[in-house]
NUVEX-440387 format. One record per residue (C-alpha): residue number from 1; x, y, z. Coordinates in nm, 3 decimals. Example, Ala and Ser with C-alpha at 12.3 -4.5 7.8 and 13.67 -1.06 7.14 Angstrom:
! residues 2
ATOM  pos       px       py       pz
ATOM    1    1.230   -0.450    0.780
ATOM    2    1.367   -0.106    0.714
! end
This chain:
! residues 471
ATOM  pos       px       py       pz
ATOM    1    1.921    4.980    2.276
ATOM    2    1.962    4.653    2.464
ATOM    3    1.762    4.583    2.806
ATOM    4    2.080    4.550    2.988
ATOM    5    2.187    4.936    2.927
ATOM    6    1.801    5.035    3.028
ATOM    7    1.799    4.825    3.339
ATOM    8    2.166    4.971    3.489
ATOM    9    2.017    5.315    3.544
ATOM   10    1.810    5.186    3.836
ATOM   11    1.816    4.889    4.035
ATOM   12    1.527    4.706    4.204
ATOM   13    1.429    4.706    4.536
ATOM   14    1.278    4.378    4.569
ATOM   15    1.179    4.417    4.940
ATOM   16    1.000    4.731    4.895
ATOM   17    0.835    4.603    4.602
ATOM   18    0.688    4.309    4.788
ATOM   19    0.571    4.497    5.103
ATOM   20    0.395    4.765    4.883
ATOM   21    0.262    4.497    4.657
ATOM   22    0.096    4.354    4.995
ATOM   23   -0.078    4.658    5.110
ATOM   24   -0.137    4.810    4.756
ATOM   25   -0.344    4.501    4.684
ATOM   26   -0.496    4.536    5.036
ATOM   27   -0.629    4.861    5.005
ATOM   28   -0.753    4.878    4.638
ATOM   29   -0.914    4.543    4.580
ATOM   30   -0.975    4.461    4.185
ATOM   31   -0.839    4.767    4.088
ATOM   32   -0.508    4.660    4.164
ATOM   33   -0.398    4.380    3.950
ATOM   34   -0.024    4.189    3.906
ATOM   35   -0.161    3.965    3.618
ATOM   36    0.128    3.928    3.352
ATOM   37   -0.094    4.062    3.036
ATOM   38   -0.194    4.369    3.259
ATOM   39    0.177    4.471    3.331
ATOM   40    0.290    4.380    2.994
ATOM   41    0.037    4.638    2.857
ATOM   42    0.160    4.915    3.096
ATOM   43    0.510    4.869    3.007
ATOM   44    0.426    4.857    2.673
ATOM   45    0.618    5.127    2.394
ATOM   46    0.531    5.185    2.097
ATOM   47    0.888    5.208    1.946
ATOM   48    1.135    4.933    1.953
ATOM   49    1.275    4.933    2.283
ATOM   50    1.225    4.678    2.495
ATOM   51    0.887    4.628    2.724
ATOM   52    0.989    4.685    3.096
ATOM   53    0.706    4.574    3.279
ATOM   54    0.609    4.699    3.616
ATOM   55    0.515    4.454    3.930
ATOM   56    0.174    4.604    3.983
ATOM   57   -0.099    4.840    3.865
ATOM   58   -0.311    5.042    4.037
ATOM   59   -0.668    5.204    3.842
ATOM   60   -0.674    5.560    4.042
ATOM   61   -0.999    5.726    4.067
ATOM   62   -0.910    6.047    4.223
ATOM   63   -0.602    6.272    4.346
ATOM   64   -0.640    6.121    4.710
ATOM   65   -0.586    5.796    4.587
ATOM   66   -0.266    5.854    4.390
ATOM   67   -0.135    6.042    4.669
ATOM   68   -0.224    5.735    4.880
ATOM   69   -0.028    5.542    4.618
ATOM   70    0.257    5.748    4.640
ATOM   71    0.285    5.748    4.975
ATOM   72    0.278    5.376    5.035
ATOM   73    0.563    5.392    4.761
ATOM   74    0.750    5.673    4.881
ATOM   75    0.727    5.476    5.239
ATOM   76    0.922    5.186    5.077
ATOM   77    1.133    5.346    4.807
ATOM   78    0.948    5.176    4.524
ATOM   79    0.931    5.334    4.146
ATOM   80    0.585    5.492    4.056
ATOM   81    0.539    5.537    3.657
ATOM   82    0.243    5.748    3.579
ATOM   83   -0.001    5.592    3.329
ATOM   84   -0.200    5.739    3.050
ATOM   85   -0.313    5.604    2.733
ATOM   86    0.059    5.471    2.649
ATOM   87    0.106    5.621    2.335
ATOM   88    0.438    5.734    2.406
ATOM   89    0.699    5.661    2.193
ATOM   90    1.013    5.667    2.390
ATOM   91    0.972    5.409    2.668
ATOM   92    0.846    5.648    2.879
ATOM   93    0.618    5.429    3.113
ATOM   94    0.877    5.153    3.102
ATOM   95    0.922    5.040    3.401
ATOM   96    1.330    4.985    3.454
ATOM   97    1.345    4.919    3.800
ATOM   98    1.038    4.768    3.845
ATOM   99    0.706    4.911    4.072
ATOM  100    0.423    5.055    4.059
ATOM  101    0.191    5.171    3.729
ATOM  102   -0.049    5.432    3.827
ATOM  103   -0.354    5.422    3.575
ATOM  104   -0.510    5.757    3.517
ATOM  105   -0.755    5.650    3.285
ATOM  106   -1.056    5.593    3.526
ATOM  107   -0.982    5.952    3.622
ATOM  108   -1.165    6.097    3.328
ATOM  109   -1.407    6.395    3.422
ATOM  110   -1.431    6.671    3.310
ATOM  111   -1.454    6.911    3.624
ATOM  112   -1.548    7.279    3.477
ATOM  113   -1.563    7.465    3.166
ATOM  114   -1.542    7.857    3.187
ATOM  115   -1.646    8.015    2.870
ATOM  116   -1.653    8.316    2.935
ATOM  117   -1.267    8.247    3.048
ATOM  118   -1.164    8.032    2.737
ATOM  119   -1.053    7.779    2.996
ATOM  120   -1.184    7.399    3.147
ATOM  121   -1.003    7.191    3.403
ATOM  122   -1.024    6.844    3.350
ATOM  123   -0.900    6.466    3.548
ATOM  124   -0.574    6.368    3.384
ATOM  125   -0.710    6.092    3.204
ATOM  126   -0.958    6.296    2.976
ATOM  127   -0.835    6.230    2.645
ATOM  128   -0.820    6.531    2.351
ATOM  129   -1.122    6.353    2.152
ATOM  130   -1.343    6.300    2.482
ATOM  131   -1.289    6.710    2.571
ATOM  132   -1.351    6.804    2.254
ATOM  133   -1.656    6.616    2.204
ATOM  134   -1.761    6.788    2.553
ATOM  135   -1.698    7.112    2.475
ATOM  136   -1.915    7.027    2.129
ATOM  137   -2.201    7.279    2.224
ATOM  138   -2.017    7.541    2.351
ATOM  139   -1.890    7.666    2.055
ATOM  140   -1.518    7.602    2.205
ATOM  141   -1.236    7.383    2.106
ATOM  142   -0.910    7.196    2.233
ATOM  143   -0.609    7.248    1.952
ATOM  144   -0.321    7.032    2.047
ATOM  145   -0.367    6.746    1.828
ATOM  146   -0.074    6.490    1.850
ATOM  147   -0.274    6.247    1.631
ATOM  148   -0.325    5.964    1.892
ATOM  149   -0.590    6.011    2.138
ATOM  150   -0.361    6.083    2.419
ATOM  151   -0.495    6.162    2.779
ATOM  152   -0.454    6.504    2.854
ATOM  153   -0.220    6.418    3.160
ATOM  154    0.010    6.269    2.939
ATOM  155   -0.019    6.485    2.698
ATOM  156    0.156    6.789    2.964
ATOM  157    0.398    6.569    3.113
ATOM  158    0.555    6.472    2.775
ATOM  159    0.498    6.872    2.650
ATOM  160    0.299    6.739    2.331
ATOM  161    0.219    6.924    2.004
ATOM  162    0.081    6.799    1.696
ATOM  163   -0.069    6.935    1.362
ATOM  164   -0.201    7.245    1.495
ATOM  165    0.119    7.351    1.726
ATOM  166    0.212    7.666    1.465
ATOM  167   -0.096    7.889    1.489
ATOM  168   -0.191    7.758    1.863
ATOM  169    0.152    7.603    1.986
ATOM  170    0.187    7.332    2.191
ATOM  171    0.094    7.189    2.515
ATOM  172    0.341    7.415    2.716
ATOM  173    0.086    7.731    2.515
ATOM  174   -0.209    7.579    2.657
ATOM  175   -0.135    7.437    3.033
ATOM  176   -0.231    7.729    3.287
ATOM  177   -0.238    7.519    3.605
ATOM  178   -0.208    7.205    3.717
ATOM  179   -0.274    6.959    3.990
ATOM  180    0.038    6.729    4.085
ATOM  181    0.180    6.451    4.358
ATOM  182    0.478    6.529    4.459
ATOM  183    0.737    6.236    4.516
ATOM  184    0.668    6.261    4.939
ATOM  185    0.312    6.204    4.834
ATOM  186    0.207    6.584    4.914
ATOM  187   -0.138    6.746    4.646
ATOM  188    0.046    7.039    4.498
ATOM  189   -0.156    7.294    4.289
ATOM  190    0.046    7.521    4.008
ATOM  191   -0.057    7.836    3.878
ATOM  192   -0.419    7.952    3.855
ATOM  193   -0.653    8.057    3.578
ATOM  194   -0.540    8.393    3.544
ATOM  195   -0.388    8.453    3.196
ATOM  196   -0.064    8.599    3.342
ATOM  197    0.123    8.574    3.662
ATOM  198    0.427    8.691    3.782
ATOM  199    0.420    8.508    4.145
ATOM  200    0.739    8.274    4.206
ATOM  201    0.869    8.010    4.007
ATOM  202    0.658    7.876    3.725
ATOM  203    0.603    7.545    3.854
ATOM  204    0.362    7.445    3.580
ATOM  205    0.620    7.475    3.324
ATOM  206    0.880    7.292    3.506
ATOM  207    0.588    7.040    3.573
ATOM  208    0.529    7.056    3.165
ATOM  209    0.729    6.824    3.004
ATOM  210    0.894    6.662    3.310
ATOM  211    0.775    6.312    3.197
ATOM  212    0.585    6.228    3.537
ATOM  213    0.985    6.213    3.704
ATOM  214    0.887    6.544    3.915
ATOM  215    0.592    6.441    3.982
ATOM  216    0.252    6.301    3.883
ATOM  217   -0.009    6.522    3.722
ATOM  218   -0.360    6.442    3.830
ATOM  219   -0.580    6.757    3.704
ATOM  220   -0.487    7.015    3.401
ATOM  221   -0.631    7.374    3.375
ATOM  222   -0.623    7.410    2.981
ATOM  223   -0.676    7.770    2.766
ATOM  224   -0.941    7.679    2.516
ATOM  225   -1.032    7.816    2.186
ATOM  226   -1.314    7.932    1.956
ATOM  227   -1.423    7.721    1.675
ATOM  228   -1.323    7.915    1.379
ATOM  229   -1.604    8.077    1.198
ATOM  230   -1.429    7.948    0.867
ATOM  231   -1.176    7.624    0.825
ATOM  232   -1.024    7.570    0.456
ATOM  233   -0.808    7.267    0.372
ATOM  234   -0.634    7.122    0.093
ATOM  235   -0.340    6.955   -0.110
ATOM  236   -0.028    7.052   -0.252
ATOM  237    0.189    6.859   -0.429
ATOM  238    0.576    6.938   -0.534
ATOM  239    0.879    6.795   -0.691
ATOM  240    1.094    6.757   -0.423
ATOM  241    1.107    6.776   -0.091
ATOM  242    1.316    7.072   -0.150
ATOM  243    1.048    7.296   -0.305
ATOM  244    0.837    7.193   -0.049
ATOM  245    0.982    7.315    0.183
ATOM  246    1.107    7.686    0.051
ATOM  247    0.712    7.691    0.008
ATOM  248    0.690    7.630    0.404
ATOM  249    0.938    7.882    0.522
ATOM  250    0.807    8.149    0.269
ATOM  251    0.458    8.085    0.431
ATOM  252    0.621    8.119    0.778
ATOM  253    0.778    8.394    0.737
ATOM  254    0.566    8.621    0.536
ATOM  255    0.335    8.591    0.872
ATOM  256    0.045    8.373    0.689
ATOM  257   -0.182    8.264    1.020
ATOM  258   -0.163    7.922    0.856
ATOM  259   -0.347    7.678    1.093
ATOM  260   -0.179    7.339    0.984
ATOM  261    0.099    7.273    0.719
ATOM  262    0.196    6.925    0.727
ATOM  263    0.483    6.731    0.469
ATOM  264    0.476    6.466    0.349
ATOM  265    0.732    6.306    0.133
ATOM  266    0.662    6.053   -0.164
ATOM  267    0.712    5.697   -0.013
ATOM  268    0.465    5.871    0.252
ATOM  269    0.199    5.943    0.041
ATOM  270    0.196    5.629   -0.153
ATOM  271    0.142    5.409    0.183
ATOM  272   -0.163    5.672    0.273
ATOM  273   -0.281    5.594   -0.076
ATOM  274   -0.268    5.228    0.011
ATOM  275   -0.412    5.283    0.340
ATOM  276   -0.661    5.596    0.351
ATOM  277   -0.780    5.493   -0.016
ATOM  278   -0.647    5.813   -0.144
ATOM  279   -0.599    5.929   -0.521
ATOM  280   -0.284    6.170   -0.472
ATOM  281    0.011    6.224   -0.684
ATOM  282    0.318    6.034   -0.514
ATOM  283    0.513    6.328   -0.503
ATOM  284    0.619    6.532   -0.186
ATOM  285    0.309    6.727   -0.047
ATOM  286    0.160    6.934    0.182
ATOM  287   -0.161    6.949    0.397
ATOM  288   -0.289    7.280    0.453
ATOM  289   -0.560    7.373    0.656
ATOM  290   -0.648    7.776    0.729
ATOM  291   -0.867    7.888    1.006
ATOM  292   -1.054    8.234    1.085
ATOM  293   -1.361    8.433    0.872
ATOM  294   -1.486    8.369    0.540
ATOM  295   -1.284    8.638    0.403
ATOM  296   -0.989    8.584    0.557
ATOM  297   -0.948    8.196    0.493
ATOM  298   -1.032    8.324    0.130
ATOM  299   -0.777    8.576    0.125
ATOM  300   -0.477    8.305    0.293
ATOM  301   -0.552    8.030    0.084
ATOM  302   -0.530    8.262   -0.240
ATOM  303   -0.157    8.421   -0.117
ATOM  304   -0.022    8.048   -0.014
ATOM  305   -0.147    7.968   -0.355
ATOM  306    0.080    8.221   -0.517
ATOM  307    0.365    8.133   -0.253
ATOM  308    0.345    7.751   -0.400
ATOM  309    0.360    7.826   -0.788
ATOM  310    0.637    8.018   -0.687
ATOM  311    0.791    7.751   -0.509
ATOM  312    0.718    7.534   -0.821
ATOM  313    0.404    7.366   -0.653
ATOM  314    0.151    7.220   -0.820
ATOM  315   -0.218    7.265   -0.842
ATOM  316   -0.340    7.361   -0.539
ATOM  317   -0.658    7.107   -0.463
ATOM  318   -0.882    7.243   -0.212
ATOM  319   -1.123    6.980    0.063
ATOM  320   -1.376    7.237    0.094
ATOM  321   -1.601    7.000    0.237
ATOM  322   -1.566    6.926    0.619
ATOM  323   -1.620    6.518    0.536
ATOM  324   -1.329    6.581    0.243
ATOM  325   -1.064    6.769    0.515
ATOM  326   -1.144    6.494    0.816
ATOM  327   -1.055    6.224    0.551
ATOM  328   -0.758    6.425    0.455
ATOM  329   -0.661    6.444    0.838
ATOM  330   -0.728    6.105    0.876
ATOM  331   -0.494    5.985    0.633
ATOM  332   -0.223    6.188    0.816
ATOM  333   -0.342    6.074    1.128
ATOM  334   -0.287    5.692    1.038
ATOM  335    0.029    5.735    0.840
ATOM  336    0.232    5.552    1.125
ATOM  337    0.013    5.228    1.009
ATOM  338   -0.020    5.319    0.661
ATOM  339    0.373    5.349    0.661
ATOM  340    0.419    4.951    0.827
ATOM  341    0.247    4.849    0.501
ATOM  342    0.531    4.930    0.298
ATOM  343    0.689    4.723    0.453
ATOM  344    0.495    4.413    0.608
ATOM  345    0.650    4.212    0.881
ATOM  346    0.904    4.541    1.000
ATOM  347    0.923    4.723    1.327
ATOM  348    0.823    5.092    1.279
ATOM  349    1.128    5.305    1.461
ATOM  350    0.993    5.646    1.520
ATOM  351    1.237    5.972    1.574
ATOM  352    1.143    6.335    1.550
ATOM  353    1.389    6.658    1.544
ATOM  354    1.327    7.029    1.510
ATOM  355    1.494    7.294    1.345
ATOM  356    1.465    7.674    1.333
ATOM  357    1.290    7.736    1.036
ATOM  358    1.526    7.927    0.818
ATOM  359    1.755    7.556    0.847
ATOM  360    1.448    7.313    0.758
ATOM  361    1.515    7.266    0.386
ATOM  362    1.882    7.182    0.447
ATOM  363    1.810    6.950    0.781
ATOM  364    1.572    6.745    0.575
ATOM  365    1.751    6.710    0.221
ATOM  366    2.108    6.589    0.424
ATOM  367    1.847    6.344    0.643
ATOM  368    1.720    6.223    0.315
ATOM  369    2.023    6.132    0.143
ATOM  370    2.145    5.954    0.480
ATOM  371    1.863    5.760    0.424
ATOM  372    1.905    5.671    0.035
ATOM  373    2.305    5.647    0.110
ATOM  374    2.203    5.328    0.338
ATOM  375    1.923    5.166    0.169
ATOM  376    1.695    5.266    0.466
ATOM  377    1.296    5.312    0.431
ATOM  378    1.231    5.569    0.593
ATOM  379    0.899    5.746    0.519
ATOM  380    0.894    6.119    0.642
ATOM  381    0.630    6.345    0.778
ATOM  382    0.667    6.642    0.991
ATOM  383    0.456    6.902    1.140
ATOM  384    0.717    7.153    0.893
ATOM  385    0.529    7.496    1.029
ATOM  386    0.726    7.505    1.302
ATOM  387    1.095    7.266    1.186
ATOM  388    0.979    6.943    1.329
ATOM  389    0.966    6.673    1.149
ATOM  390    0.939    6.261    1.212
ATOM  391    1.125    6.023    1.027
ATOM  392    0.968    5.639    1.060
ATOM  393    1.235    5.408    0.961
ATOM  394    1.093    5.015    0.865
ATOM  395    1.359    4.769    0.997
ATOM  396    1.378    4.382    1.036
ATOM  397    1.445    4.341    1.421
ATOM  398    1.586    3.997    1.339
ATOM  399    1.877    4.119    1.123
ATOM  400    2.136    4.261    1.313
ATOM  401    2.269    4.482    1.002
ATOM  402    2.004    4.659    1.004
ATOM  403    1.930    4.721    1.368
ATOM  404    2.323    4.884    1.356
ATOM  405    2.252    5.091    1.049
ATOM  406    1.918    5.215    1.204
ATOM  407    2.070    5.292    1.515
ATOM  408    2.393    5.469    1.359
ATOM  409    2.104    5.651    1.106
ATOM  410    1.886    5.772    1.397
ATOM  411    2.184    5.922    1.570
ATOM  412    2.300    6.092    1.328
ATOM  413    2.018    6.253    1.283
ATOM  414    1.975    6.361    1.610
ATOM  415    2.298    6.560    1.637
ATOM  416    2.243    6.692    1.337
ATOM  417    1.911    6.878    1.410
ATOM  418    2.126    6.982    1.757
ATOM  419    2.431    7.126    1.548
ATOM  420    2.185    7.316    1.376
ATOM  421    2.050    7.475    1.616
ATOM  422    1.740    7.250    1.721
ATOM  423    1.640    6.974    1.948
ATOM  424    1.666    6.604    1.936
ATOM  425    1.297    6.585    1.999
ATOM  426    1.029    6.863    1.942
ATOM  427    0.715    6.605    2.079
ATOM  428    0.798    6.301    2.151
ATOM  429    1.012    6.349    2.476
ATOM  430    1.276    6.204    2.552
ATOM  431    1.199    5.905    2.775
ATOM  432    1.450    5.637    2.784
ATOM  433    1.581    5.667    2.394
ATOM  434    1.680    6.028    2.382
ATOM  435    1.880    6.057    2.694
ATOM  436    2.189    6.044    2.564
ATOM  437    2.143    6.342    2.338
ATOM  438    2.090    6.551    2.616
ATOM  439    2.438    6.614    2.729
ATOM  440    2.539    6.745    2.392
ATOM  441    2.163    6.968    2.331
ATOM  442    2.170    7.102    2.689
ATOM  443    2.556    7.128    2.845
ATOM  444    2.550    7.239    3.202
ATOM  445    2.139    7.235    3.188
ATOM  446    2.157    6.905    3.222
ATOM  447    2.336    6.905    3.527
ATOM  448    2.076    7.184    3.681
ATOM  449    1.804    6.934    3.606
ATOM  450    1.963    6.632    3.719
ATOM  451    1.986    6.903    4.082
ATOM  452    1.616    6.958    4.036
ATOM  453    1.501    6.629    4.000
ATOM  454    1.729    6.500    4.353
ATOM  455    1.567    6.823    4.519
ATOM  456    1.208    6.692    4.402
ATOM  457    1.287    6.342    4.413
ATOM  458    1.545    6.263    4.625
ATOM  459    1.518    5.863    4.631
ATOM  460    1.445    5.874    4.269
ATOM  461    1.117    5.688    4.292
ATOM  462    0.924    5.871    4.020
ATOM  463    0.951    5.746    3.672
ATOM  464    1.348    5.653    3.716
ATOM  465    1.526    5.619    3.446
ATOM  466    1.393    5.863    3.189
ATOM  467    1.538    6.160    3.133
ATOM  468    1.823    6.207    3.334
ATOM  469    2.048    5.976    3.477
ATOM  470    2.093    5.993    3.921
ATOM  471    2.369    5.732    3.917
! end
């Protein structure tokens, strides 16, 4: 996607921009910076479109002060893109149009844990790893696990999942309330901790997933778990990625409370080998991982063990100590790097689809031969539990050949899972590079939230350019 077709959603406002750059500076002293390597890194993506630097960044320390930010902004119709950790993968704080980064990140307390509530409510810029090593002593965990240590902020504004999302879902599971600036620069608080509610709109899911271009999130009320009294973990390896899967969707739907069932395909595991200093047969696998009591971990991981043989799986190699699964989870963790060293000196494209379940198998085995059909390496993983699955295609950014065949490759892939039945993105959001799937996934939808966003945003100041398109 060129820089040209990014930058012709929105158009700068170079006048604005320079009176709130004044007074922005004024009233936030070193935390506000213009210096080029500070904007670079807060338009920076992790995929290959193009950074998009904003003009200035602000390091907010509390809801007051991004409202303050907003309203300066709002005052002279400059963009605001909220700011996390940036491990985004589809341009999302890219800043088009130019304007303002907020920075979340100094916003990082913790503000209460109920346990006798299963709940906590956190700053935006608490990451997954820094809750979780909170809530340590409590006997209480956080589940969503996209892999990167994402702030929790951004982890509801792009709706993320992860390796955990089929017993304990995904971020729209978890979010109960939430505390968010509205475009006009008004605190808003959605929902409460109450388990259910049926008072109004739900404004925390329409918050959930909205991408920061509704506005930005500044607290998160978050349902918490118990740490399982047992966790179980292991290896499977298979033929093809075709047995594989029949072993996923037999799992699935037999109603085995598997925790985490992750594929992997065979140019996959050999880079993890590489990479994580593994030892495992380059052959399509999967990561298990089974939570709940002694007996009952016991009792799942001996019926998935008869649901693989019958799926003509191999041996079933259990981690059953807790040093032997993190490794294990590591290695998935890290298979974005491990998969660059297949490759050395390549861009990394990352795309993700989902698929109902019973259409997995086929999705997956017409995405692989589109990849062997044009010489592509693409290294696949996917969190298969629930149809999603990522696809990381290596590509030389100087050729131009290959930029087109990646391009025509990714697309295709993309209506596919959507002609099936699925989504053009199950967790990554869709930013700047999936918006022109939308049309196609969501019909006349898109329209209704292309009425939202002008109700919430009329002068299309918050994150513009991602998601839908105003002009």
């Amino acid at each position: 996607m060129s820089l040209a077709s990014l930058q012709a959603a929105v158009q700068r406002n170079e006048e604005g921009i320079d009176l709130a750059l004044k007074i922005l500076a004024q009233r936030f002293g070193e935390r506000f910076s213009t210096s080029a390597a500070v904007r670079e890194q807060h338009g920076h993506t992790t995929t290959w479109l193009p950074n998009q630097a904003p003009d200035g960044v602000v390091f907010a320390r509390s809801t007051e002060e991004v409202a303050d930010v907003v309203q300066v902004c709002a005052q002279h119709k400059v963009p605001i893109i909220p700011f996390g950790t940036g491990s985004s993968l589809e341009g999302h704080v890219n800043a088009p149009a130019g304007g303002i980064s907020v920075d979340v990140s100094q916003m990082n307390r913790v503000l209460q844990v109920n346990a006798e509530d299963l709940d906590c409510v956190v700053e935006a810029g608490v990451t997954r790893t820094q809750l979780n090593e909170y809530l340590r002593d409590t006997g209480l965990f956080f589940p969503i696990d996209p892999g990167a240590d994402a702030s929790l902020g951004g982890m509801a504004a792009t709706r993320a999942s992860g390796t955990n999302a089929v017993r304990y879902g995904t971020m729209k599971d978890v979010v109960l309330a939430l505390t968010v600036v509205t475009a006009d620069g008004r605190i808003v608080r959605t929902g409460g901790r109450a388990k259910k509610t049926a008072a109004g709109y739900d404004l925390t899911r329409l918050m959930v997933g909205s991408e920061g271009t509704l506005g930005i999130i500044t607290e998160v009320t978050l349902r918490l778990y118990g740490i399982p009294e047992a966790v179980s973990g292991g290896v499977c390896p298979f033929p093809d990625l075709e047995s594989a899967c029949n072993a996923v969707i037999t799992t699935i739907q037999s109603g085995l409370p598997v925790a985490r069932i992750e594929l992997l395909d065979a140019n996959q595991i050999r880079a993890c080998n590489a990479y994580s200093k593994l030892e495992l047969q380059e052959t399509p696998t999967l990561f298990l991982e089974f939570h709940g009591t002694q007996a009952g971990v016991r009792e799942q991981s001996e019926i998935f063990g008869e649901i693989a043989r019958d799926s003509g799986g191999g041996e079933f190699v259990w981690a059953t100590k807790a040093e032997d699964r993190t490794r294990l989870w590591k290695a998935r963790h890290d298979a974005y790097w491990a998969a660059l060293g297949l490759r050395p000196g390549c861009k990394g494209v990352s795309t993700d689809v989902c698929v109902p379940i019973s259409r997995l198998a086929e999705c997956i085995d017409e995405t692989y031969k589109d990849v062997e059909a044009n010489g592509l390496l693409a290294p696949l993983v996917g969190h298969v539990g629930d149809g999603n699955f990522h696809v990381l295609v290596l590509v030389d950014v100087d050729n131009p050949q290959e930029i087109a065949k990646t391009e025509a490759f990714i697309e295709r892939l993309n209506w596919r899972a959507i002609e099936m039945g699925g989504t053009c993105t199950g967790e990554h959001g869709v930013g700047q590079g999936k918006m022109k799937y939308l049309a196609r996934e969501h019909g006349a939808g898109l329209d209704m939230m292309a009425a939202i966003k002008k109700a919430l945003d009329p002068d299309n100041i918050l994150n513009p350019g991602k998601i839908v398109r105003l002009d």
